[in-house]
C-alpha positions in Angstrom: 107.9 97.1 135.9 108.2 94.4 132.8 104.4 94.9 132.3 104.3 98.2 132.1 107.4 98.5 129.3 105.3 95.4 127.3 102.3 97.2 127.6 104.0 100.9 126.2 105.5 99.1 123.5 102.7 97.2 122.4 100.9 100.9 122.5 103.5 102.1 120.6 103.0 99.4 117.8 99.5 99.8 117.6 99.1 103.8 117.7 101.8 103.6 114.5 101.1 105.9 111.4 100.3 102.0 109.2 98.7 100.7 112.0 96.4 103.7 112.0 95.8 103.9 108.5 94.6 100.6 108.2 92.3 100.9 111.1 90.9 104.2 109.2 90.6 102.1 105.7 89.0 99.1 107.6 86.3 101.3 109.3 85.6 103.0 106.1 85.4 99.7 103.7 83.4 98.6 106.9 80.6 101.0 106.7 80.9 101.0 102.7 80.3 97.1 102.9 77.5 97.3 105.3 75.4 100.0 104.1 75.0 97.9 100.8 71.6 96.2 100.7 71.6 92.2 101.3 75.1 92.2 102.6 75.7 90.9 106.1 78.4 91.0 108.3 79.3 87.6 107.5 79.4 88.2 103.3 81.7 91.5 104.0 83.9 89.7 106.1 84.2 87.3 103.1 84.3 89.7 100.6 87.5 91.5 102.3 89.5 89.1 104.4 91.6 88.8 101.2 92.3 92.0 101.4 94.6 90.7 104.7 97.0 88.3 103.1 99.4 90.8 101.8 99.7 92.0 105.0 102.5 92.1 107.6 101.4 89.5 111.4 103.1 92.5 113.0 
């Protein structure tokens, strides 16, 4: 029964309003970074991972 109460709370975290909004920003930076002609994955993973810092590990 100690799994399942982990695994509701760690839904809980990650179905959170911030949580959610960041997930929405990500996808649409994403597809803005990637529809941009001789950008890779690799150069928009570069371009916004300091985008990351400021945020909360949890």
């Amino acid at each position: 029964m100690d799994t399942l109460q982990h695994l509701m709370t760690g839904l809980a975290a990650a179905m959170s309003w911030q949580n959610l909004t960041f997930a929405l920003i990500g996808c649409i930076l994403g597809t803005l970074i990637g529809v941009l002609p001789g950008l890779g994955p690799a150069a928009g993973t570069a371009i916004l991972i300091p985008l990351t810092f400021r945020l909360d590990p949890t």
